[in-house]
MOPAC internal coordinates of N, CA, C and O (Angstrom, degrees):
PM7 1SCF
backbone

  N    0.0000 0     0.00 0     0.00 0    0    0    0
  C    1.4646 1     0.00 0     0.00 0    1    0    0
  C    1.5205 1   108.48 1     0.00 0    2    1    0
  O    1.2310 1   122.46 1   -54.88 1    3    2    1
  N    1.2505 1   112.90 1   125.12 1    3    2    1
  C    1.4414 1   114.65 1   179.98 1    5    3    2
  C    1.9046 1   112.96 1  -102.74 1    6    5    3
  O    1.2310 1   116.28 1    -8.66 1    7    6    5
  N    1.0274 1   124.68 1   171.34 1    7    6    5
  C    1.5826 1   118.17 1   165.14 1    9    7    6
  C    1.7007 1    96.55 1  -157.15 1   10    9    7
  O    1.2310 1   138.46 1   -31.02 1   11   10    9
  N    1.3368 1    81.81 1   148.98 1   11   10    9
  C    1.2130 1    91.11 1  -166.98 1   13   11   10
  C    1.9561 1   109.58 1  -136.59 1   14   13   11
  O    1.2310 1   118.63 1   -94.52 1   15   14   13
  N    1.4534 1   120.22 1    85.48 1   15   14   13
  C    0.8638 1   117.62 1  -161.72 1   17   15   14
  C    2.0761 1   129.71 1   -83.10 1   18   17   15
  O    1.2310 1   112.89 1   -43.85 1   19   18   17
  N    0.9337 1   131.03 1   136.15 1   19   18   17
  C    1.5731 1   127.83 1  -167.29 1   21   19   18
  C    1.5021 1   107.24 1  -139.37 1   22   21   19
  O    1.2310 1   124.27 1   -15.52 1   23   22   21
  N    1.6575 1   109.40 1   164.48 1   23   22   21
  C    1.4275 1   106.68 1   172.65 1   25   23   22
  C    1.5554 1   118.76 1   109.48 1   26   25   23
  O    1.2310 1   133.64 1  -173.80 1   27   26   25
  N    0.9903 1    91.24 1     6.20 1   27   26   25
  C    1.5122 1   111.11 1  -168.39 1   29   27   26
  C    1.9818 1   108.37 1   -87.52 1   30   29   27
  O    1.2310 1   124.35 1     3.82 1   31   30   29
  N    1.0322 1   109.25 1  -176.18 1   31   30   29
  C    1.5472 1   100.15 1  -170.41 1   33   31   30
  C    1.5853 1    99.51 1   149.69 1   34   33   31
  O    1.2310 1   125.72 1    -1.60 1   35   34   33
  N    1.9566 1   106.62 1   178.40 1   35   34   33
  C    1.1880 1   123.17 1  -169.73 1   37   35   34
  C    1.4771 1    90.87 1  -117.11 1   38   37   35
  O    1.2310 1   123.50 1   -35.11 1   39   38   37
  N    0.8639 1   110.89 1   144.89 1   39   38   37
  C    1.6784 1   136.54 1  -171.00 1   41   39   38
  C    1.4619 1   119.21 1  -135.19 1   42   41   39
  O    1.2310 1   127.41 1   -35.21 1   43   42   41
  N    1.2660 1   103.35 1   144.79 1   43   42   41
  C    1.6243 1    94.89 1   171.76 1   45   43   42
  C    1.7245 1   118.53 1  -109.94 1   46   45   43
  O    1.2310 1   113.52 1   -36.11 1   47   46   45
  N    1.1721 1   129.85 1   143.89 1   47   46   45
  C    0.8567 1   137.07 1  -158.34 1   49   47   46
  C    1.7861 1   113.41 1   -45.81 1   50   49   47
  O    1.2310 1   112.88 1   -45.21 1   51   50   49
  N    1.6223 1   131.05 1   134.79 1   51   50   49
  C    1.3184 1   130.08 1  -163.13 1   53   51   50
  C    1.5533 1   103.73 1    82.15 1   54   53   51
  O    1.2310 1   106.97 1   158.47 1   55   54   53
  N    1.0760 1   141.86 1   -21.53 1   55   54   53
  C    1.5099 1   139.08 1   179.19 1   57   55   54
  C    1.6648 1   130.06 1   -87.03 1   58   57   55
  O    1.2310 1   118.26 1   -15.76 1   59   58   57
  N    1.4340 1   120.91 1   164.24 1   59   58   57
  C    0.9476 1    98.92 1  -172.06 1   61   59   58
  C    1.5636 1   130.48 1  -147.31 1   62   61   59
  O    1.2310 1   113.77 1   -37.85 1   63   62   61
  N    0.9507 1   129.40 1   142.15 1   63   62   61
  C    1.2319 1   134.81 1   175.45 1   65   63   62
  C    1.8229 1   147.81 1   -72.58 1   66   65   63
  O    1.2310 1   105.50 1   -53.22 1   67   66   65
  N    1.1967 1   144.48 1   126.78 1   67   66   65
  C    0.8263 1   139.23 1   139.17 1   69   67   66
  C    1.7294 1   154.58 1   -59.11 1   70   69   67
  O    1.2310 1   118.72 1   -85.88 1   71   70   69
  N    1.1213 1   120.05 1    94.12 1   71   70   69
  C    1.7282 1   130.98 1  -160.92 1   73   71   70
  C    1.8169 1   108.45 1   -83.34 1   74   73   71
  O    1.2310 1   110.21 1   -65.82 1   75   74   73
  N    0.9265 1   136.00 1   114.18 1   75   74   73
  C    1.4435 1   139.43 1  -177.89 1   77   75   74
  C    1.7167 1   102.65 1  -114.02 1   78   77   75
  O    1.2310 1   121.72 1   -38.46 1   79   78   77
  N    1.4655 1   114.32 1   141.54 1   79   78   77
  C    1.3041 1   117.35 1   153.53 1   81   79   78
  C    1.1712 1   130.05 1  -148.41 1   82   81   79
  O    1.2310 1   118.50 1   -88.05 1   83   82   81
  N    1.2426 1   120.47 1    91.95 1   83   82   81
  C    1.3596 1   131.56 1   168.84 1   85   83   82
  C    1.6572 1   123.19 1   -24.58 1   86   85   83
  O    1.2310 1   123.10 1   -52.78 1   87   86   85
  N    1.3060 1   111.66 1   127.22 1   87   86   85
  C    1.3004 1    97.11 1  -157.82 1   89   87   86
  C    1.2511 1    93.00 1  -136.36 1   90   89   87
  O    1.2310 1   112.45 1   -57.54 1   91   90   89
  N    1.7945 1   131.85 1   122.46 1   91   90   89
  C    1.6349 1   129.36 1  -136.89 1   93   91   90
  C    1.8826 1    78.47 1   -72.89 1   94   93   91
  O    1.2310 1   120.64 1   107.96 1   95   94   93
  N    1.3942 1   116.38 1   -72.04 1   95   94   93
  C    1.3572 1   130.46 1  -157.43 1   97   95   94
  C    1.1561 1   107.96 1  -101.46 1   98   97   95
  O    1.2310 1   104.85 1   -47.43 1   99   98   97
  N    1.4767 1   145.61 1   132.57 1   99   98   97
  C    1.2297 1   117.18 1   166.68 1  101   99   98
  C    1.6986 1   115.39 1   -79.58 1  102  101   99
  O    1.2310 1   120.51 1   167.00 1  103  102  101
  N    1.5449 1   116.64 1   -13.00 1  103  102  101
  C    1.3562 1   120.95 1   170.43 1  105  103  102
  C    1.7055 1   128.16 1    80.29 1  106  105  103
  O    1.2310 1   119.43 1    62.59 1  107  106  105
  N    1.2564 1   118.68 1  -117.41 1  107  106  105
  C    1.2314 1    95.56 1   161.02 1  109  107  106
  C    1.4511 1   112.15 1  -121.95 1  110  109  107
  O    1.2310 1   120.09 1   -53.37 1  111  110  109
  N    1.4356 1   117.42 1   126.63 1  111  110  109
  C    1.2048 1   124.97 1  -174.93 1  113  111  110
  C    1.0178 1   146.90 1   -81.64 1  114  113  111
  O    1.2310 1   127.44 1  -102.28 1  115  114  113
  N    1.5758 1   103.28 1    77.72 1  115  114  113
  C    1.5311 1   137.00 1  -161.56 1  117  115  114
  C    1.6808 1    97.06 1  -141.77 1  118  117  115
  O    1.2310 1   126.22 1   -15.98 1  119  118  117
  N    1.7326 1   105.64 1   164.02 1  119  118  117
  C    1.3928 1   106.82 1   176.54 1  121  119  118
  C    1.6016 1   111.81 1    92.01 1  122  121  119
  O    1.2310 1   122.06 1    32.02 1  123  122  121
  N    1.1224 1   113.67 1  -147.98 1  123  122  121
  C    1.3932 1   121.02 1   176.26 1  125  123  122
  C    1.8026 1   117.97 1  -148.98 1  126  125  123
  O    1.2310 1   128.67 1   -21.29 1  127  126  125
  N    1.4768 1   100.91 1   158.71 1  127  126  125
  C    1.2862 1    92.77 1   167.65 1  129  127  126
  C    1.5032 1   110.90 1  -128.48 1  130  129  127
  O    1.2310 1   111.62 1   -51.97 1  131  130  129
  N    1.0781 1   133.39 1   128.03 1  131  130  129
  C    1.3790 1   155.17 1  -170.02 1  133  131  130
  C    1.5406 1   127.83 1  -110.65 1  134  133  131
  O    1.2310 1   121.02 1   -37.36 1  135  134  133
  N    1.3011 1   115.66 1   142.64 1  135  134  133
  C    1.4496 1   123.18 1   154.38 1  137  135  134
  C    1.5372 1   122.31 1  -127.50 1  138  137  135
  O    1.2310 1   122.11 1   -61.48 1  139  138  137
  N    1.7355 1   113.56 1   118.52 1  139  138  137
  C    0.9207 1   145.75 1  -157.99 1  141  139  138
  C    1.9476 1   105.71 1  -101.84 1  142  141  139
  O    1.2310 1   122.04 1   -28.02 1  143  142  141
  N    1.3603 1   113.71 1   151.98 1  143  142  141
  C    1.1067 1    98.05 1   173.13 1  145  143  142
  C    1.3598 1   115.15 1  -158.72 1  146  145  143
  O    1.2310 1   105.89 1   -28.92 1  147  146  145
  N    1.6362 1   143.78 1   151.08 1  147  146  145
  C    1.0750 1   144.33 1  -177.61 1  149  147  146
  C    1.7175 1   123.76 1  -124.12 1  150  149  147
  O    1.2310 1   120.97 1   -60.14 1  151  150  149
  N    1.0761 1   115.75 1   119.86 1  151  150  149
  C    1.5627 1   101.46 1   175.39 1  153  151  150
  C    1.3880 1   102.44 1  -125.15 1  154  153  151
  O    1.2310 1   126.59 1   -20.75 1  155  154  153
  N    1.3999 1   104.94 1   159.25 1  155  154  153
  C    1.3362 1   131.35 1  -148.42 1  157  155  154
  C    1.7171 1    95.39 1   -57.87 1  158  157  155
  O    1.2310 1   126.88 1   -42.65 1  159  158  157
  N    1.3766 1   104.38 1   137.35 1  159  158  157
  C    1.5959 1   121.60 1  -171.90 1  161  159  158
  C    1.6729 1   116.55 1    72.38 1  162  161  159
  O    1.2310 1   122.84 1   157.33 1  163  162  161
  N    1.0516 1   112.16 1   -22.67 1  163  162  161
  C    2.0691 1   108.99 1   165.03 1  165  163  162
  C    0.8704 1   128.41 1  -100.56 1  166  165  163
  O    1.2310 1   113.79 1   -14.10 1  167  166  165
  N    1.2602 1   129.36 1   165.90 1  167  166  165
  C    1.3071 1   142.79 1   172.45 1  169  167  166
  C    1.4708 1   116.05 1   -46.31 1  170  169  167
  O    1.2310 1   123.88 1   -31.25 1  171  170  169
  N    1.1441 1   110.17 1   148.75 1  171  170  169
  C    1.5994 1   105.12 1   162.63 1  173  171  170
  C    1.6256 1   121.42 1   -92.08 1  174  173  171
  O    1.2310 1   119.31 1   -48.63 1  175  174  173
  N    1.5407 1   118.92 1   131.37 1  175  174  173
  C    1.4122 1   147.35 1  -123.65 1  177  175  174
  C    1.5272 1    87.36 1  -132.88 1  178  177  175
  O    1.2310 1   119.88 1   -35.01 1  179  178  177
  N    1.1901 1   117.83 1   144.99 1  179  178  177
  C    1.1602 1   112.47 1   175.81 1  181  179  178
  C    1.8638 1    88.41 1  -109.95 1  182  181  179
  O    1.2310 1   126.91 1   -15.99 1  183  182  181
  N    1.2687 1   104.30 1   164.01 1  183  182  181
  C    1.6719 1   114.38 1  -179.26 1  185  183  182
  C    1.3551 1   130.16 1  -104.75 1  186  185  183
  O    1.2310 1   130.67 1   142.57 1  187  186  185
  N    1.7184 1    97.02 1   -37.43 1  187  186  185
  C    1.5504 1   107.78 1  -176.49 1  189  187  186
  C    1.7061 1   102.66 1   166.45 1  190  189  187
  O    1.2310 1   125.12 1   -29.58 1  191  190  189
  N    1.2861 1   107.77 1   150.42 1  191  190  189
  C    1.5497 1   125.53 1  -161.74 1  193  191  190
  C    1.4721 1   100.91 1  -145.64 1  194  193  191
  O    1.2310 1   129.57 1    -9.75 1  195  194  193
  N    1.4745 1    99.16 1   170.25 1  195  194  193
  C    1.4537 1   124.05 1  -165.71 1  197  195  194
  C    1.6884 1    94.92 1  -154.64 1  198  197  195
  O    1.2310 1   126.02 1   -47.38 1  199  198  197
  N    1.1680 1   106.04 1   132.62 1  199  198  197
  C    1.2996 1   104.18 1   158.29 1  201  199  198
  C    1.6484 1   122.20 1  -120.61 1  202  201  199
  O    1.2310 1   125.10 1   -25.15 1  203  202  201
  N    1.3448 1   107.81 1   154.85 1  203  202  201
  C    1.5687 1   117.63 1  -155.73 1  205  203  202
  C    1.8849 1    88.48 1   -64.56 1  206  205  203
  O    1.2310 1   122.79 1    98.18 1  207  206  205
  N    1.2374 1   112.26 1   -81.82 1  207  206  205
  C    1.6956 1    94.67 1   171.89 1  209  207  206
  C    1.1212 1   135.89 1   -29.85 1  210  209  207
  O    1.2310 1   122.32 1   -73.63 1  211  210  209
  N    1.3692 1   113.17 1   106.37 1  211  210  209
  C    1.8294 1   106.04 1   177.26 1  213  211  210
  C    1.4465 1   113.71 1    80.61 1  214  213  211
  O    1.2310 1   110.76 1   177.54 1  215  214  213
  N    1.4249 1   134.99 1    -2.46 1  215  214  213
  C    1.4141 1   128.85 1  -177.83 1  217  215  214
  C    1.5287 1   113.79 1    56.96 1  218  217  215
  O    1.2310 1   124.07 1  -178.84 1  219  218  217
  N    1.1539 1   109.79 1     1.16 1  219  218  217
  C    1.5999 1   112.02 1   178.72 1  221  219  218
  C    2.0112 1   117.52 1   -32.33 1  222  221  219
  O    1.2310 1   121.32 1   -56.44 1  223  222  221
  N    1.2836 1   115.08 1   123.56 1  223  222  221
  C    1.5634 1    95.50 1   176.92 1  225  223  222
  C    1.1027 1    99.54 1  -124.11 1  226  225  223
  O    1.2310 1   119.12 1   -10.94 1  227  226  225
  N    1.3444 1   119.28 1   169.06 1  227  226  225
  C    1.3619 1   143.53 1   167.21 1  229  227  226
  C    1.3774 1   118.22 1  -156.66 1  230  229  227
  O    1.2310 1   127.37 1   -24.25 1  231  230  229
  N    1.4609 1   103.43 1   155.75 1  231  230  229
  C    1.4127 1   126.40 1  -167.36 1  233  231  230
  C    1.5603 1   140.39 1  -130.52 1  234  233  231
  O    1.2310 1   110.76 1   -31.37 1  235  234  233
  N    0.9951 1   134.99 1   148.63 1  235  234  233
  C    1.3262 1   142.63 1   178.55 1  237  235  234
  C    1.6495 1   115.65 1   -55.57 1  238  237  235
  O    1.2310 1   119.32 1   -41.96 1  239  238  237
  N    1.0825 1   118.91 1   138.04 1  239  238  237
  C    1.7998 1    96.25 1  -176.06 1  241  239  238
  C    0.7734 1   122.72 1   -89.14 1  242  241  239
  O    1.2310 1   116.73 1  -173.94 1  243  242  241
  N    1.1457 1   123.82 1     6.06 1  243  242  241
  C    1.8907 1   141.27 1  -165.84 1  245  243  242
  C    1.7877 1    90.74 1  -115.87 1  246  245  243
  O    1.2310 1   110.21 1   178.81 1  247  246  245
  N    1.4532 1   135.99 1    -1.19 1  247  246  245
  C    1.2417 1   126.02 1   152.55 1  249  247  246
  C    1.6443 1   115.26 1  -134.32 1  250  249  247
  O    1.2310 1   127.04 1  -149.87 1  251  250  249
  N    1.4106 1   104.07 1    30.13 1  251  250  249
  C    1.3223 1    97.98 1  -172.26 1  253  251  250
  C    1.5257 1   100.11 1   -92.32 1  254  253  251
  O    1.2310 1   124.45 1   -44.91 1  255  254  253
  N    1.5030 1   109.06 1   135.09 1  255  254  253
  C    1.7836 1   106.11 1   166.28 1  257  255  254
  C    2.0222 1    86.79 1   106.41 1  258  257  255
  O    1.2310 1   123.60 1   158.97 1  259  258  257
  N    0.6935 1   110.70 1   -21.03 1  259  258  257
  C    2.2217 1   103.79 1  -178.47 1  261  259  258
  C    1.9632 1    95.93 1  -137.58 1  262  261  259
  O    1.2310 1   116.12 1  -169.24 1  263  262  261
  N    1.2306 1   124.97 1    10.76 1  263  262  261
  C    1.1979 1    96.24 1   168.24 1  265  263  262
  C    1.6933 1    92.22 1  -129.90 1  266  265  263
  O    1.2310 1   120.48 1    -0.68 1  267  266  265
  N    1.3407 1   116.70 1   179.32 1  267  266  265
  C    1.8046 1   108.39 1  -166.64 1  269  267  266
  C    1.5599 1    97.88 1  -149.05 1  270  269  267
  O    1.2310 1   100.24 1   -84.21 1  271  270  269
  N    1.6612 1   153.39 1    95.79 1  271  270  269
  C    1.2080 1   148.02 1  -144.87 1  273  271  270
  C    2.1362 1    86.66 1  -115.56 1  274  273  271
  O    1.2310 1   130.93 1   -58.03 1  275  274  273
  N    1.6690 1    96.52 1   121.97 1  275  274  273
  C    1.3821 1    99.80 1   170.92 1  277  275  274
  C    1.3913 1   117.22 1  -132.14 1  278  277  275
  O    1.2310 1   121.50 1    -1.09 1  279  278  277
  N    1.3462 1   114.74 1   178.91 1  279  278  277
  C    1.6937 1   100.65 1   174.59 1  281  279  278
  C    1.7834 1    93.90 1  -146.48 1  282  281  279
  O    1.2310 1   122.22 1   -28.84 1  283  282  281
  N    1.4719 1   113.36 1   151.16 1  283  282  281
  C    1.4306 1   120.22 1   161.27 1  285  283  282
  C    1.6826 1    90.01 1  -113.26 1  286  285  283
  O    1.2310 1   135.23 1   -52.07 1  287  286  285
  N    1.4304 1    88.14 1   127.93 1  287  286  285
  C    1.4416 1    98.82 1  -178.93 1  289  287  286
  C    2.1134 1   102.05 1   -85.11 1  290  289  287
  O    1.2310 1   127.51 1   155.45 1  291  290  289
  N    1.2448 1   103.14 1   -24.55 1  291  290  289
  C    1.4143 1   116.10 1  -175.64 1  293  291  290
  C    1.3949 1   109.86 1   -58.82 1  294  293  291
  O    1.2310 1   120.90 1   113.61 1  295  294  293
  N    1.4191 1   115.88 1   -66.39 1  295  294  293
  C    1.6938 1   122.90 1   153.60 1  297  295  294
  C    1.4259 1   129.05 1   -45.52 1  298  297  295
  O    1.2310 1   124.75 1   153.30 1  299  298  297
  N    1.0713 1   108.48 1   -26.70 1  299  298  297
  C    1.8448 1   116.45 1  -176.51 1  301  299  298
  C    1.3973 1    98.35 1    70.97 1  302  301  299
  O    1.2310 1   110.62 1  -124.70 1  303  302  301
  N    1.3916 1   135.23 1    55.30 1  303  302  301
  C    1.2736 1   140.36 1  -142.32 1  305  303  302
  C    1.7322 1    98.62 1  -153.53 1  306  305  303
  O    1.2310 1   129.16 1   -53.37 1  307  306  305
  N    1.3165 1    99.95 1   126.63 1  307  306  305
  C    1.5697 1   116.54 1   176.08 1  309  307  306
  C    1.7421 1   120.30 1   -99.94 1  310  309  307
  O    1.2310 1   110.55 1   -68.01 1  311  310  309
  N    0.8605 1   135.36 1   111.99 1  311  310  309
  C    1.7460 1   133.63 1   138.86 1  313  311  310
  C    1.3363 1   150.46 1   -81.52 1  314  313  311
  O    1.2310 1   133.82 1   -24.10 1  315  314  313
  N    1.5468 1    90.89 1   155.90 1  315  314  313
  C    1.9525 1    86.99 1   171.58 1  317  315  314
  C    1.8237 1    85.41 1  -172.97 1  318  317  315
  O    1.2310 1   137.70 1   -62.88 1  319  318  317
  N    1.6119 1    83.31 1   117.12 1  319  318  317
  C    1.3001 1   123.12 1   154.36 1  321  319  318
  C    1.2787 1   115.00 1   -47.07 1  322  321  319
  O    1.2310 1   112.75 1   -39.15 1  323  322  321
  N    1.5671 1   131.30 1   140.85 1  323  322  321
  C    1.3892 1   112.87 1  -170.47 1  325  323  322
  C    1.6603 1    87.43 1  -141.42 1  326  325  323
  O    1.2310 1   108.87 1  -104.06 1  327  326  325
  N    1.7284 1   138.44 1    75.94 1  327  326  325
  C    1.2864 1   122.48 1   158.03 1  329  327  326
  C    1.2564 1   127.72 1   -98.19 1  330  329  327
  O    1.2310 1   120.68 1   -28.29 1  331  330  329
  N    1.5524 1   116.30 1   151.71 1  331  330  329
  C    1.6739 1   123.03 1   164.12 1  333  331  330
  C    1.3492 1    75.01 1    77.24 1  334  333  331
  O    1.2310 1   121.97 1  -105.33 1  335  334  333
  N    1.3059 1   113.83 1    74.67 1  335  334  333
  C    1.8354 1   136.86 1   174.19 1  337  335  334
  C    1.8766 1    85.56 1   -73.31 1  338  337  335
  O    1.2310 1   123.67 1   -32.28 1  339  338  337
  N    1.9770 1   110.56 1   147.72 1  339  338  337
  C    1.3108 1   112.27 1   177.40 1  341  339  338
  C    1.6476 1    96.09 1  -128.53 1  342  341  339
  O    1.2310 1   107.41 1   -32.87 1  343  342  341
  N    0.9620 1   141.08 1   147.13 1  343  342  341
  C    1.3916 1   141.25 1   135.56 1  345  343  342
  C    1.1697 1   136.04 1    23.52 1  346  345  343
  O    1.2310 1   133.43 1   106.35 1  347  346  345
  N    2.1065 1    91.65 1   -73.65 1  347  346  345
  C    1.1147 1   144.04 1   172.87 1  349  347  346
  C    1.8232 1   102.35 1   -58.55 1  350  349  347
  O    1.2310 1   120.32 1   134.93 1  351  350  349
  N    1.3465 1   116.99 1   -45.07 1  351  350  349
  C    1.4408 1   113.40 1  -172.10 1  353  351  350
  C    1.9493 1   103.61 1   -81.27 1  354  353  351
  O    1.2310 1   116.95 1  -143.83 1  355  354  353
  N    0.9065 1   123.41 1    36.17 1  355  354  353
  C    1.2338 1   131.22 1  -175.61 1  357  355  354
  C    1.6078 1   109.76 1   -94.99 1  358  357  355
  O    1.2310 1   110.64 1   -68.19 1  359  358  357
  N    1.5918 1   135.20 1   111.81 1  359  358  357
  C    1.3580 1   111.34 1  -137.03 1  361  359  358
  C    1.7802 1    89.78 1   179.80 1  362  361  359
  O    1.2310 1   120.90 1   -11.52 1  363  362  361
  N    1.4563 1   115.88 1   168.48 1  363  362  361
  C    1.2882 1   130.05 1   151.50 1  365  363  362
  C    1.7380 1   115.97 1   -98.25 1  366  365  363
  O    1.2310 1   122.92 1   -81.85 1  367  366  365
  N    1.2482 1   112.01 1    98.15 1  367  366  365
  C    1.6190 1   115.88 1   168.76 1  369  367  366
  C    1.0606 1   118.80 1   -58.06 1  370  369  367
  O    1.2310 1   113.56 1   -27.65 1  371  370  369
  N    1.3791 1   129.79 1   152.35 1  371  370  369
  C    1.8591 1   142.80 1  -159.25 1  373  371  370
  C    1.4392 1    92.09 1  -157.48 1  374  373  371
  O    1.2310 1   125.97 1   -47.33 1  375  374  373
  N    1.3042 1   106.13 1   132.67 1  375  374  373
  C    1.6001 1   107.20 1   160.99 1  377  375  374
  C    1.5718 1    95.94 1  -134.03 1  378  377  375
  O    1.2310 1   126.06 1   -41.24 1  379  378  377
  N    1.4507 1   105.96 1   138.76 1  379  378  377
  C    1.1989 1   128.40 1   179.92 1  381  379  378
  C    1.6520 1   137.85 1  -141.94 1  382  381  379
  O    1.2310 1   123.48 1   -57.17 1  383  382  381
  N    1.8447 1   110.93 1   122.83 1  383  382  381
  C    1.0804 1    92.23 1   173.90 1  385  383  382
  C    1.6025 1   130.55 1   -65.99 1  386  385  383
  O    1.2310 1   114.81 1    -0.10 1  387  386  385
  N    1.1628 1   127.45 1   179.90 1  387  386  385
  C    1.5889 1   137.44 1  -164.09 1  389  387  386
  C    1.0564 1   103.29 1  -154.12 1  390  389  387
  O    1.2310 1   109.54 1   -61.13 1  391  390  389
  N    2.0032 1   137.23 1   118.87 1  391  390  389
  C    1.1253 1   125.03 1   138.79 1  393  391  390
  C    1.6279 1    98.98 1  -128.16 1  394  393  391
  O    1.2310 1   125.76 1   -56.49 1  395  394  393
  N    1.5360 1   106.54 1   123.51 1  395  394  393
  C    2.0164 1   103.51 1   165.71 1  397  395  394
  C    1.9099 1    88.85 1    52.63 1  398  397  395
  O    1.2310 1   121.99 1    26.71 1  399  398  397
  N    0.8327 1   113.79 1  -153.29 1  399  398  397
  C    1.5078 1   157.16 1  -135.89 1  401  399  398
  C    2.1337 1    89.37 1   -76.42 1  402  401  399
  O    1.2310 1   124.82 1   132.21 1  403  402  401
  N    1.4337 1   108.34 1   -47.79 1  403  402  401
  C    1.3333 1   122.43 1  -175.56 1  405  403  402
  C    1.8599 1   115.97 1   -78.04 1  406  405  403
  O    1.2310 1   132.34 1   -49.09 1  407  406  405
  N    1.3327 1    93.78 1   130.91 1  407  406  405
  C    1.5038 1   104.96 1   159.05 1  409  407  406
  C    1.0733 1   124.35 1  -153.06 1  410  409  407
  O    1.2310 1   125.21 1   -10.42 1  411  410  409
  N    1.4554 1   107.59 1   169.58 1  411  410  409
  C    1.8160 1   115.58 1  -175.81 1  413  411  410
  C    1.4332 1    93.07 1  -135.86 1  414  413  411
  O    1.2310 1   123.57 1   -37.30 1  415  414  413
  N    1.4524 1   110.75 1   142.70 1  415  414  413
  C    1.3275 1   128.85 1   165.61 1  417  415  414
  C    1.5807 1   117.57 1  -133.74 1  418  417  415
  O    1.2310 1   133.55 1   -19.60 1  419  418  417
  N    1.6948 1    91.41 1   160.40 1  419  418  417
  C    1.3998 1   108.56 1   178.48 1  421  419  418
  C    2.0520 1   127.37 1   -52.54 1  422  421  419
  O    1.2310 1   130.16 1    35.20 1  423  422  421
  N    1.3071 1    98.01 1  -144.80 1  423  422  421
  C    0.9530 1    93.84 1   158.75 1  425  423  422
  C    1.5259 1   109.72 1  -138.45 1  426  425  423
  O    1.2310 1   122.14 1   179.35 1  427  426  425
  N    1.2040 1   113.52 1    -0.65 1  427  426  425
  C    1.8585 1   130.46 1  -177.84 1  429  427  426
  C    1.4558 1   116.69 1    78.15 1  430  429  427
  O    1.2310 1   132.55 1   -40.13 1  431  430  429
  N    1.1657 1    93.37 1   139.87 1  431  430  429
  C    1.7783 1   106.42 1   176.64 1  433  431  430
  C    1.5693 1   111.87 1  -113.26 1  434  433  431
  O    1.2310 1   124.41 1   -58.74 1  435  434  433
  N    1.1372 1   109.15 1   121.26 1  435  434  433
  C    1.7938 1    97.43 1   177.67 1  437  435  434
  C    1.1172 1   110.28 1   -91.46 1  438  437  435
  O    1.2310 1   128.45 1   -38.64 1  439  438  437
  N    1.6924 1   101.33 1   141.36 1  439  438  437
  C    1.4730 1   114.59 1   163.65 1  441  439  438
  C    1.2615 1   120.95 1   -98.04 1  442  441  439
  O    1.2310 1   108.50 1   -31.58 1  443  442  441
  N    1.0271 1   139.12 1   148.42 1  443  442  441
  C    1.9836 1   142.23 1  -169.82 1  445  443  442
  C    1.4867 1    86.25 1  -126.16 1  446  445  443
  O    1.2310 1   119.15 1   -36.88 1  447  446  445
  N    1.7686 1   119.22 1   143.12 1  447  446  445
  C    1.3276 1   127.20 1   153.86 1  449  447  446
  C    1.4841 1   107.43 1  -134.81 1  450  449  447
  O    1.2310 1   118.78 1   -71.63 1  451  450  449
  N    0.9455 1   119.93 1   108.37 1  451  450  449
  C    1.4204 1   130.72 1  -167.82 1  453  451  450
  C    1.6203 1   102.79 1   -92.33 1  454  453  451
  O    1.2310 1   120.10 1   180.00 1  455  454  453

């Protein structure tokens, strides 16, 4: 499974972005799919998920309510809405599959919020 993440860019603060990730296979469709993220000196944070059952999402609370995590299952294609851009959300994005114990990741797209 490959991913292949885009959409990334410099922004100015209040603005907003679009996150895409190409996803070679979607495989077997169980688990979750996620975007994770790191900025310089922290940990890496996960942001928000979807799971293949039920589309269920969830979110980070520091982007819950301005960021929006979707999937076209038709494309094999991942999102995340990026509004009311913060500072703070200034970071390298990861989207990643998840099953149990296994994952695959991107290669990251950075976002800048100036």
């Amino acid at each position: 499974v490959q991913l292949v993440e885009s959409g990334g860019g410099t922004v100015q603060e209040g603005g907003s972005l679009r996150l895409s990730c190409a996803v070679s296979d979607w495989g077997q469709r169980r688990g979750t799919l996620g975007w994770f993220r790191r900025a310089p000196g922290k940990k890496r944070e996960e942001v928000a998920g979807i799971y293949f059952a039920g589309g269920f999402t969830y979110y980070n609370d520091a982007v819950k309510g301005r960021f929006t995590i979707s999937r076209d299952n038709a494309k094999n294609t991942l999102y995340l809405q990026l509004n009311s851009l913060k500072t703070e959300d200034t970071a390298m994005y990861y989207c990643a599959k998840l099953l149990g114990s296994w994952s695959a990741w991107g290669q990251g797209t950075q976002v800048t919020v100036s």
